[in-house]
C-alpha positions as CSV (number, residue, x, y, z in Angstrom):
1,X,0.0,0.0,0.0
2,X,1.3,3.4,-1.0
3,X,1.9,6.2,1.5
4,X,-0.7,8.8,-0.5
5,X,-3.5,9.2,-2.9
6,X,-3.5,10.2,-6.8
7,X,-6.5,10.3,-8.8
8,X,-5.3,10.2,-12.0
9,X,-7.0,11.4,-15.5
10,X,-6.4,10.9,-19.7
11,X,-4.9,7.8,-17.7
12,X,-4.2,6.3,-21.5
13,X,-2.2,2.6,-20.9
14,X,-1.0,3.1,-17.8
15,X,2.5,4.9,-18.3
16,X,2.3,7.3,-15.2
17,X,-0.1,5.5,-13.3
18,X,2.4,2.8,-13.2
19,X,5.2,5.1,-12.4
20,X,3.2,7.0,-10.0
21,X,2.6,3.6,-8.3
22,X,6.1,2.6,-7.6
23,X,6.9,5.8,-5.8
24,X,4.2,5.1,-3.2
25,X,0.8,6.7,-4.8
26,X,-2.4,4.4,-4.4
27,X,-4.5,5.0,-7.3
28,X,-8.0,6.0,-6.4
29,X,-9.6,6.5,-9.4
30,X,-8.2,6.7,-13.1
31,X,-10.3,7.9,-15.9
32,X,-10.4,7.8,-19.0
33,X,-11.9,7.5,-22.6
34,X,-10.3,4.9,-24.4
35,X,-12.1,1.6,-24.0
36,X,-8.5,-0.7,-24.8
37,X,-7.1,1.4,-22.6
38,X,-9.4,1.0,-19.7
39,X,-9.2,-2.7,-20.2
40,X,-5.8,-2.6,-20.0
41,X,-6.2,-1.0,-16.1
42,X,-8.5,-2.9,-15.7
43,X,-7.1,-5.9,-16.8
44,X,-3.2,-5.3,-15.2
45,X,-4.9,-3.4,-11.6
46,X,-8.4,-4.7,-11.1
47,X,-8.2,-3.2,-8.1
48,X,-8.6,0.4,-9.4
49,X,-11.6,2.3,-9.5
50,X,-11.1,2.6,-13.5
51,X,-14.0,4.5,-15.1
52,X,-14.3,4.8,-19.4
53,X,-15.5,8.9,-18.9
54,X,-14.9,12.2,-20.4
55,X,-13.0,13.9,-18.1
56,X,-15.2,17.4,-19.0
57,X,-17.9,15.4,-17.4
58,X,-16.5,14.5,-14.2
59,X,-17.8,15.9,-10.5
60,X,-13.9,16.0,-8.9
61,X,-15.8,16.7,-5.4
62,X,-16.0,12.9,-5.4
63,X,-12.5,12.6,-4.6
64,X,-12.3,15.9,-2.6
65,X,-8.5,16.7,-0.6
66,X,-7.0,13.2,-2.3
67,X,-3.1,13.7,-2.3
68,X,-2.1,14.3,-5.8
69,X,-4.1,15.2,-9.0
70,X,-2.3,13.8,-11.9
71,X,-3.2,14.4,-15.7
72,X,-1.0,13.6,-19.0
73,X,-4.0,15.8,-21.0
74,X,-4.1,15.5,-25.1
75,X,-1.1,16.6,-27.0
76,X,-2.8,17.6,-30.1
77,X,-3.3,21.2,-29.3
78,X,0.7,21.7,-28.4
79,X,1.9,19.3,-30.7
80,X,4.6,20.7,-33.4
81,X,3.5,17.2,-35.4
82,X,-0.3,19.3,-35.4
83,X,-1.1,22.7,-35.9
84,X,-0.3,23.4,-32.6
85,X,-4.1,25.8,-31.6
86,X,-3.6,25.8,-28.2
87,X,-6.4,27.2,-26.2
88,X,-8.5,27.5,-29.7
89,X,-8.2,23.2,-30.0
90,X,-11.5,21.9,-28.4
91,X,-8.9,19.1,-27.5
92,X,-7.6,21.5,-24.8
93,X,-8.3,20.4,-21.5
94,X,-6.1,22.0,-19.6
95,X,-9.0,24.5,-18.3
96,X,-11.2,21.2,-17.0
97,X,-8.0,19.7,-15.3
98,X,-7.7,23.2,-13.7
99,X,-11.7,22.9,-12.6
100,X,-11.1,19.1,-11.4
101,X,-8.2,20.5,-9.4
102,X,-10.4,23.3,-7.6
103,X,-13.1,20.7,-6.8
104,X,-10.9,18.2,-5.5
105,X,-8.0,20.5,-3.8
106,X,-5.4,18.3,-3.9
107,X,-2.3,18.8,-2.2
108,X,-0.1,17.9,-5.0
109,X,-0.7,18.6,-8.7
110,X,1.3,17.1,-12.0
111,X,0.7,18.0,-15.4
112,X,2.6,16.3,-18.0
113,X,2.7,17.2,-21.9
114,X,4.9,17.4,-24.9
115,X,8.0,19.4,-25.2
116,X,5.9,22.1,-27.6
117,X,4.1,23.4,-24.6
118,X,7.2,25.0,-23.1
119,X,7.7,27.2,-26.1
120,X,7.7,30.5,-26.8
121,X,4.3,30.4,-28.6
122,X,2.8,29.3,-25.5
123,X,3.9,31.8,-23.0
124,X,0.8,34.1,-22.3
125,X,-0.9,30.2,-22.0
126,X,1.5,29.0,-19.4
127,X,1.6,32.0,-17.7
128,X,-2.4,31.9,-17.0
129,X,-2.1,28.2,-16.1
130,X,0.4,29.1,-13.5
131,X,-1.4,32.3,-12.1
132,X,-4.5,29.8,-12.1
133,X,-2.8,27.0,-9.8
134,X,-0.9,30.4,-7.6
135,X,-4.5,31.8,-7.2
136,X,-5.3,28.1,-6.0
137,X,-2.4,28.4,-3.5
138,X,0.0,26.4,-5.3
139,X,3.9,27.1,-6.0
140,X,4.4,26.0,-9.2
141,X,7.8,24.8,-11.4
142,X,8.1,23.3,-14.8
143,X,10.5,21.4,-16.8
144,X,11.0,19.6,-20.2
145,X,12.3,16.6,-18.8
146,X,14.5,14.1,-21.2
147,X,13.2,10.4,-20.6
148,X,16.8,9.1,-21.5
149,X,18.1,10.8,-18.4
150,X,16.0,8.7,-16.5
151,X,16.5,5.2,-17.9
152,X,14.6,5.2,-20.6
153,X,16.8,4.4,-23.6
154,X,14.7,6.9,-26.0
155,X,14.6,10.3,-27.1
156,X,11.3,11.7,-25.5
157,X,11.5,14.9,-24.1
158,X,7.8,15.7,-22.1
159,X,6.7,18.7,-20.3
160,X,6.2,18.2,-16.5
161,X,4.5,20.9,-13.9
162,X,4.9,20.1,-10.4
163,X,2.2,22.3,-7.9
164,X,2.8,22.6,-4.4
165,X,1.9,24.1,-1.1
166,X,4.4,26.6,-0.4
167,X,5.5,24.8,2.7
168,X,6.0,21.6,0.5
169,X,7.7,23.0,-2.6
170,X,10.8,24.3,-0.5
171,X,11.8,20.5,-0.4
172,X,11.0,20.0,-3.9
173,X,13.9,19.3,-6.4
174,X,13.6,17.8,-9.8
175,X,15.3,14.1,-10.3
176,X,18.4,14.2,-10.9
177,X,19.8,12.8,-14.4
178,X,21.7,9.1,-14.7
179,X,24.9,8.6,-14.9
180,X,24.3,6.1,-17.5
181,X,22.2,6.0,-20.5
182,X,20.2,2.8,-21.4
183,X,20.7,1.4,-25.2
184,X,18.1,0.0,-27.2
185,X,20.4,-2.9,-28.0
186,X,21.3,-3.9,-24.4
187,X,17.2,-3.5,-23.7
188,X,15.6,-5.8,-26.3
189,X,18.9,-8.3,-26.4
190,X,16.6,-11.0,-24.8
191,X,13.5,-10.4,-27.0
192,X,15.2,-9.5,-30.1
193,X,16.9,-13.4,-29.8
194,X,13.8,-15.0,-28.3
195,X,13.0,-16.4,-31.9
196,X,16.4,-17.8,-32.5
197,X,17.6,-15.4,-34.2
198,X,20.9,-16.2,-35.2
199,X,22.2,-12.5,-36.0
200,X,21.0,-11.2,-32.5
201,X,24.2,-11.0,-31.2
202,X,25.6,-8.7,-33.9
203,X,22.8,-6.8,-34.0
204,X,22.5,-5.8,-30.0
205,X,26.2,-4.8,-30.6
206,X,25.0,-2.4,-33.3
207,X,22.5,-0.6,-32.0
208,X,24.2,1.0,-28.9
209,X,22.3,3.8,-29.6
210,X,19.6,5.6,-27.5
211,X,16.2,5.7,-29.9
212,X,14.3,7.9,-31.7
213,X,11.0,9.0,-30.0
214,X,8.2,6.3,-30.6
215,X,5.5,7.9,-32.2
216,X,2.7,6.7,-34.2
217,X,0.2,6.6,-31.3
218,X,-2.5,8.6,-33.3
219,X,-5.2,7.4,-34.6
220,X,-5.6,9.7,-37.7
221,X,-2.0,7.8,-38.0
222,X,-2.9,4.8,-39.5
223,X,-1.0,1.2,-38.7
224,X,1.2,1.2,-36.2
225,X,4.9,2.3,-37.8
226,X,7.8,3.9,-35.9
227,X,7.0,7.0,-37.3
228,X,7.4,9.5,-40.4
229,X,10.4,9.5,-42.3
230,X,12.8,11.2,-40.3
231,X,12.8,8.5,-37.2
232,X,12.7,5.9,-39.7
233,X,16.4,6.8,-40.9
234,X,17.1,6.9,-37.2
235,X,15.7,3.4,-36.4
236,X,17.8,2.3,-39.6
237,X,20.7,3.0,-38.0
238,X,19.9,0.9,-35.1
239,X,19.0,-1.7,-37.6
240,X,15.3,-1.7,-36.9
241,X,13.2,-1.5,-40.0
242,X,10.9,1.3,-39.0
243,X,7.8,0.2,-41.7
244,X,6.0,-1.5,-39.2
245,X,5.3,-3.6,-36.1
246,X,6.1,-7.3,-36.4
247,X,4.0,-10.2,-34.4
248,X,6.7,-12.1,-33.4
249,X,10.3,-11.5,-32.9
250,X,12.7,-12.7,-35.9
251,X,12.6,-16.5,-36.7
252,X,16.4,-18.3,-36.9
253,X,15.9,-18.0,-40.7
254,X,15.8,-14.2,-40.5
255,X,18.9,-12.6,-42.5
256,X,22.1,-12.7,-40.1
257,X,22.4,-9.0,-41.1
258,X,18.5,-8.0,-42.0
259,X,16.8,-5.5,-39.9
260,X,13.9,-7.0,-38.1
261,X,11.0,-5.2,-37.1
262,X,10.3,-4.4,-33.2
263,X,7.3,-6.3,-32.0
264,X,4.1,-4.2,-29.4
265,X,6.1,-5.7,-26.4
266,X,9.6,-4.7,-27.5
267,X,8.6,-1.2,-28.3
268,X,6.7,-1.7,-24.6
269,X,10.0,-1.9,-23.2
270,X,11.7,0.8,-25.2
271,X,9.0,2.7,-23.2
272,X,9.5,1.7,-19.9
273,X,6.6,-0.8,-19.4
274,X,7.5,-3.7,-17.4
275,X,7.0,-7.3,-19.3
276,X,4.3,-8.3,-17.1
277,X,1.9,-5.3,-18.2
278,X,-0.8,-6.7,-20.7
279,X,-2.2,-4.5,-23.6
280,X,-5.5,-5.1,-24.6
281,X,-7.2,-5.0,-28.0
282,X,-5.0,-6.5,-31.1
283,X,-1.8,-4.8,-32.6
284,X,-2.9,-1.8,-33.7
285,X,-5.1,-0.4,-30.4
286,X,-2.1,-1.9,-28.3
287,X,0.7,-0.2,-30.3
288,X,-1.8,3.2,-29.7
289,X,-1.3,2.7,-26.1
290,X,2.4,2.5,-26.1
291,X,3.2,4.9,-28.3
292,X,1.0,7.5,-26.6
293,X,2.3,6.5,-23.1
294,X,4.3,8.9,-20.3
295,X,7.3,6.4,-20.0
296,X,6.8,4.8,-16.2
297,X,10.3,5.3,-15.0
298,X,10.1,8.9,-15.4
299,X,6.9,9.2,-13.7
300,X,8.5,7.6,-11.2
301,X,11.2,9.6,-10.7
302,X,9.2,13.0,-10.5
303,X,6.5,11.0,-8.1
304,X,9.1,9.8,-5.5
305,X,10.2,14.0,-6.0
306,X,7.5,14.5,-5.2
307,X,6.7,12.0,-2.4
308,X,9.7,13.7,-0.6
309,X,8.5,17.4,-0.5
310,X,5.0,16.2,0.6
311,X,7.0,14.7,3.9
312,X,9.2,17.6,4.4
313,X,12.4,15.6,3.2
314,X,14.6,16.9,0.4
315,X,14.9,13.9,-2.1
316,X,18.1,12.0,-2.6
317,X,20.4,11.5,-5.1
318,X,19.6,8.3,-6.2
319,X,17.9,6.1,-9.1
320,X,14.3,5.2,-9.2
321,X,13.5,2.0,-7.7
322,X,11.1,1.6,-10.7
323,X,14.4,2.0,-13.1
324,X,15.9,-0.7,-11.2
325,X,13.4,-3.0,-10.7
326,X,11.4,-2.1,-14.2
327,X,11.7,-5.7,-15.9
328,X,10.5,-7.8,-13.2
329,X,8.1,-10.5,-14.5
330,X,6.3,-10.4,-11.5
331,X,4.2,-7.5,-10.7
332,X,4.8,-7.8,-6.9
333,X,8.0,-7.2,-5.6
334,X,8.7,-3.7,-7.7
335,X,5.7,-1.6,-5.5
C-alpha cells in the first residue's frame, strides 16, 4: 500500500499511473476515454476504480483533498506534429484539469505534456495556467524533462509541472539525471533473440544507440509504424526497419544482417513498461497505447520528488527504484 492518494485522468495505458505507483501513490480512481485502454487498467490493476469517462464530465468533489491530481492531457493542441491551436483546440483540457483541481483540492498537482508546450508560442498560456494554480495556493515549477536521463533508452523529451503548497515546494527538487544511459540494444537483447535469431548478437552490438522517439500513437495515424520518415532513418541505423510492427520477434531464418522489425512488447519496453503489463485490444489499439504512453520510470522519478516534498524531506540522489526493478516478471515485488 502506498503512503498517499492520486486520482489520475487521460490515464491512457497506464505509463504514469504505473510510475506513479512505484513511488508510493495508491491510485483512487483513473479515468479515461479509451475503452483498450481501460481494459488494460482494468485488466493489469483490477483493483482500481477505473471509469471509461470524459473527463469534461466528471464531478472532482467525489475525490475531494485526495493527495495528488495527476493528468498527462491531449497533446494535439501543443503538438509541433499538429497545428499546434492551443487554447483554440476543443482538445484543450487544460481549463477542465484546472476545474477538477479546484473541486478536488489536492495537495499535489502534475501536469505532463509534450516538449511544444514550453515554447515561446505558448507563453501568455503558461503563464495563465500558472497564475490559475498560484490563485489556487500552489507554488508551481516546470521542466522539459529528457526520458533518456531517466532510464529510458529513448529520445522523449515531455513537459512536466509540479504544484505545491508553499510549505511543501521548499523541499521540492527535480530528479536528478543518470549517470548512465540505457541502449536500445542492451534492452531488447533478450527479446530481439527470443525467436532464434541467429544474427541477435551482432545486432545488439550495433544498436548502442539511445532511440528515436516512438510515435505513431495517433489514430488519424494509421498502422502502427515507428513514425514519419525522419525517425525511420534513425531506427535504420539501429538496424530496426521502422515500416511496421512485427507479431513475433525474428525467426532463426531471418537474415544474419537483416533488420527486423520491433514487435508491441519490445517497443513496450523501449518505453519503460514492465513485461508483465498486458495491452488489450490487437496490434494496432495496443501499439496506440504504447506509443501514446508517459514512459513509467520517469513518472517515477518526479512522483518519489514528489513524495519527498509532501513529507518535508529533500529527495536523494539516487535512481528510481522503478528504473531498477522495471523488468521484473512479477508484478509484486517492484511496488
Amino acid at each position: 500500500m502506498g503512503k498517499y492518494s492520486v486520482a489520475e485522468f487521460c490515464v491512457g495505458g497506464g505509463g504514469q499511473a504505473l510510475g506513479l505507483e512505484a513511488a508510493g501513490f495508491d491510485c483512487a480512481v483513473a479515468v479515461e476515454i479509451d475503452g483498450h485502454c481501460c481494459t488494460t487498467l482494468r485488466l493489469n490493476r483490477p483493483q482500481w476504480d477505473v471509469r471509461q469517462e470524459d473527463m469534461r464530465l466528471v464531478d472532482g468533489r467525489h475525490w475531494h483533498k485526495v493527495d495528488l491530481f495527476a493528468a498527462g492531457v491531449p497533446c494535439p493542441p501543443f503538438s509541433i506534429a499538429g497545428k499546434q491551436l492551443g487554447s483554440d483546440d476543443d482538445r484543450d483540457m487544460f481549463p477542465d484539469a484546472l476545474r477538477l483541481i479546484r473541486e478536488m483540492k489536492p495537495r499535489a498537482v502534475l501536469l505532463e505534456n509534450v516538449p511544444g508546450f514550453a515554447s515561446a508560442k505558448f507563453a501568455a498560456y503558461r503563464e495563465n495556467l500558472l497564475n490559475s494554480l498560484h490563485d489556487m495556493g500552489y507554488e508551481t515549477d516546470w521542466k522539459v524533462l529528457q526520458a533518456a536521463d531517466h532510464g529510458v533508452p529513448q529520445l522523449r523529451p515531455r513537459f512536466i509541472l509540479v504544484g505545491l503548497p508553499k510549505d511543501r515546494m521548499a523541499f521540492f527538487a527535480w530528479p536528478t539525471p543518470l549517470a548512465k544511459k540505457a541502449t536500445v540494444g542492451d534492452t531488447l537483447k533478450d527479446l530481439i533473440a527470443a525467436g532464434g535469431w541467429t544474427g541477435a548478437e551482432v545486432w545488439r552490438a550495433k544498436a548502442q544507440k539511445v532511440a528515436p522517439t516512438i510515435v505513431g500513437g495517433s489514430k488519424k495515424h494509421g498502422g502502427p509504424d515507428l513514425g514519419p520518415t525522419r525517425a525511420r532513418r534513425q531506427w535504420q541505423d539501429l538496424g530496426v526497419d521502422g515500416l511496421g510492427i512485427a507479431d513475433q520477434p525474428p525467426s532463426p531464418d531471418f537474415p544474419r544482417d537483416g533488420h527486423p522489425r520491433l514487435t508491441v512488447r519490445m517497443v513496450a519496453r523501449i518505453q519503460g513498461f514492465p513485461d508483465f503489463w498486458k495491452f488489450s485490444g490487437r496490434k494496432t489499439a495496443a501499439y496506440r497505447q504504447v506509443g501514446n504512453a508517459f514512459p513509467p520510470p520517469v513518472a517515477a522519478a518526479v512522483g518519489q520528488a514528489i513524495a519527498s516534498a509532501l513529507e518535508g524531506k529533500y529527495p536523494q540522489n539516487r535512481q528510481s527504484r522503478y528504473v531498477q526493478l522495471q523488468l521484473l516478471e512479477s508484478p509484486i515485488p517492484y511496488c
